[in-house]
N, C-alpha and C positions, 0 to 999 in steps of 0.2 A: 504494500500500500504506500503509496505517498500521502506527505501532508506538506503543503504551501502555508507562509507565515508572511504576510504581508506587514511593512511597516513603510512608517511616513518618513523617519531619520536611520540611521546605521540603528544606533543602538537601542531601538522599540523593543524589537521583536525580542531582545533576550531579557530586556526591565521584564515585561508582561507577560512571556511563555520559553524563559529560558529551558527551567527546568523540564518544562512538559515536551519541548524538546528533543531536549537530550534521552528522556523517558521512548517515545521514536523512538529513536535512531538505535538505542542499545537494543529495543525488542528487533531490531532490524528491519526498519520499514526506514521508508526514500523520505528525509528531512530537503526542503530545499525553503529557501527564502529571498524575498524580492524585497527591496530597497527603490521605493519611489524617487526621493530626495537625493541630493547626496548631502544633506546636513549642513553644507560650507556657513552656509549664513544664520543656522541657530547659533555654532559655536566658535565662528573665527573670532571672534575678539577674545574669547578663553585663549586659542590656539598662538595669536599673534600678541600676547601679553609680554613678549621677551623684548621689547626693544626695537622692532620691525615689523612689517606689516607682510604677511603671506601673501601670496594670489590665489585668488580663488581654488587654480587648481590645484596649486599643492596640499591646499587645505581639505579638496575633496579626495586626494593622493592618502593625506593621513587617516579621513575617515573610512576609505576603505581596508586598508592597512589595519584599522584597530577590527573592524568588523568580521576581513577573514580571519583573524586570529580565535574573535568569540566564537563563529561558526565552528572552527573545527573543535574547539571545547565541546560542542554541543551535538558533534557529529554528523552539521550538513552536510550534503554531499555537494550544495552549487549556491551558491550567490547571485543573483541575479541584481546590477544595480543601473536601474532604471534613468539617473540623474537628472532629473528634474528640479528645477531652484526651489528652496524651499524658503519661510517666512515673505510672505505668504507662498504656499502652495496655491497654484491657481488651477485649476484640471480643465483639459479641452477635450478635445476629441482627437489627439492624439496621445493625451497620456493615458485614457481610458482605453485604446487602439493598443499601446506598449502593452501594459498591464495584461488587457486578455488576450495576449498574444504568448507570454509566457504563459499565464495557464494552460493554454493548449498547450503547449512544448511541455512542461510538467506533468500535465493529465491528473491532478492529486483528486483524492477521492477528498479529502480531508482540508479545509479553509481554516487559518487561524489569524484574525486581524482586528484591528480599530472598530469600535462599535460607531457609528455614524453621530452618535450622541456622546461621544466619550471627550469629554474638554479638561486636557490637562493644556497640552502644547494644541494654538489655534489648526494646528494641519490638520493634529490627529482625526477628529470626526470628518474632516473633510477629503482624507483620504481614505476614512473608510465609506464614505458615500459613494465617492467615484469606483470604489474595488465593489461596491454591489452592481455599479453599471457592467465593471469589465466583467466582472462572473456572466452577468446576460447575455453580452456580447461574444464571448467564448462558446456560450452553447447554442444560439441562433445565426447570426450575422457580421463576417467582419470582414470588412471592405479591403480590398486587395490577400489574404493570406489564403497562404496554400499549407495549413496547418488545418486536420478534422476539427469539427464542433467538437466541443467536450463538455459535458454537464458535471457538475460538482455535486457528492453525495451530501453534503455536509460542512455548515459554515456555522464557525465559532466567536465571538467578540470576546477581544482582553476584557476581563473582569475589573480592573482598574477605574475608577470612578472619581473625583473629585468633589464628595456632597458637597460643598459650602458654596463651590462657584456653577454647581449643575442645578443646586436648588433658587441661586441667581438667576439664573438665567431660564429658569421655569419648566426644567427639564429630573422627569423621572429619574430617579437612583432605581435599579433592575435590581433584582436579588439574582446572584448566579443559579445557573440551572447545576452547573457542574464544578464540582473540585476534584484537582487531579493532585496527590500523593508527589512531591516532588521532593523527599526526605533522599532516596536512593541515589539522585542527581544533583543534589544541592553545592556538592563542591565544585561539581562541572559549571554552572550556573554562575557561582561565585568567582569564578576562572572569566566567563565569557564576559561577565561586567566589568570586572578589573581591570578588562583587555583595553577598555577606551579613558585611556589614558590622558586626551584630552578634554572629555569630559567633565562636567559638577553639576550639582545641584543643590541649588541655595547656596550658592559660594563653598560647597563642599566637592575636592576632588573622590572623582572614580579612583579613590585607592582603597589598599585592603583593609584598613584598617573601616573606613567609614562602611565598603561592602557588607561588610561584615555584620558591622551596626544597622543598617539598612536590609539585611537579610531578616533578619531579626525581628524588626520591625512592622515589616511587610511579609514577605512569605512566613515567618514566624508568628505572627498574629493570622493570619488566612488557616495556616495549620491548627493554632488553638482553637479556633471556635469552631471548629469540625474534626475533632480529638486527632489530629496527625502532627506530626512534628514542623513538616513544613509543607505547603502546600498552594497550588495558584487557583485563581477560581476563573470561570467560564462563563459566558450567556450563550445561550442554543439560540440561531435567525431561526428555526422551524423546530415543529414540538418533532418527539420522539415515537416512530409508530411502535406499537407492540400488541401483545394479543395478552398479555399481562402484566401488571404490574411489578418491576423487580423488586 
């Protein structure tokens, strides 16, 4: 089986579903991830703090660099980086074209990305609105590719939520459908965050020491209120059929 993990910057996809990842790829199924952005403009003035100003590209040079490193912690097998500017992310019709253009080449059964309502950083919900257009687009119509339709069995939203500025802005907090056990992978995960070295958050660098404390915090609070050690949570886009209840 494959599973595709869409993010807006380098480093989404391993914040939000490192662990569950790596969880993949050990049972051995095809991990691959697309990288809309290439982050230059969330984080060049971290990156250019030495005394000089970078170019663009080098700065998109480094965030890929931190990125494949997370990846193979985490055991993807491909990268796929899209590079589109990001702050603001603006989606056309040909970044929605890129997008399900790799899903086809992928073919994952398995969707894992930005809830369309999920506002931490402004791209994130907005590239997950545009990855609901390319999922469409992949399995009906896509103008000039010579790649089959492919239908997706199953699409996942980071569980990730920001009550204080989602209740601002008048938008529902979702209770996850799904928590997935990421206690087995949590050092691989730990590994993939550290990797983006030019990274922070809230003037706090991606090192190990704050990792750490941020593991803790977040996947270590996810795990307590659902008796696991550490764990990420999920939103199902469509219910689950079944012929009983598990």
């Amino acid at each position: 089986m494959n599973v595709l993990s869409i993010g807006a910057h380098p480093a989404d996809v391993f914040d939000q579903a490192g662990g569950t990842l790596a969880n993949f790829a050990a049972d051995g199924h095809g991990v691959y991830i697309a990288v809309v952005t290439h982050g230059a403009y969330s984080h060049a003035q971290l990156v250019a703090g030495k005394g000089k100003t970078l170019q663009l590209e080098e700065v998109s040079a480094l965030k890929r660099k931190e990125c494949d490193a997370a990846a193979q912690y985490v055991g993807a097998k491909e990268v796929e980086y899209l590079g589109f500017d990001d702050e603001p992310f603006i989606p056309t019709r040909e970044t929605t074209h890129a997008l399900a253009s790799y899903i086809r080449k992928v073919r994952p059964q398995i969707i894992i990305m930005h809830h369309p309502g999920e506002y931490s950083h402004p791209d994130h919900p907005v590239v997950g609105e545009m990855a609901m257009r390319s999922i469409k687009a992949a399995e009906r119509w896509l103008e000039g590719s010579q790649l089959e339709p492919h239908s997706v069995k199953s699409v996942y939203f980071f569980g990730t939520q920001f009550r204080s500025i989602s209740a601002t802005l008048g938008w529902q907090v979702l209770s996850p459908d799904f928590v997935v056990d990421i206690t087995r992978s949590i050092d691989k995960k730990k590994k993939a965050i550290a990797a983006f070295e030019t990274q922070s958050y809230a003037g706090a660098k991606y090192e190990e020491k704050w990792v750490a404390e941020r593991i803790e915090r977040l996947e270590g609070y996810w795990g307590l209120m659902n008796g696991l050690k550490y764990a990420e949570e999920f939103i199902a886009f469509t219910p689950q059929i079944v012929s009983l209840l598990p």
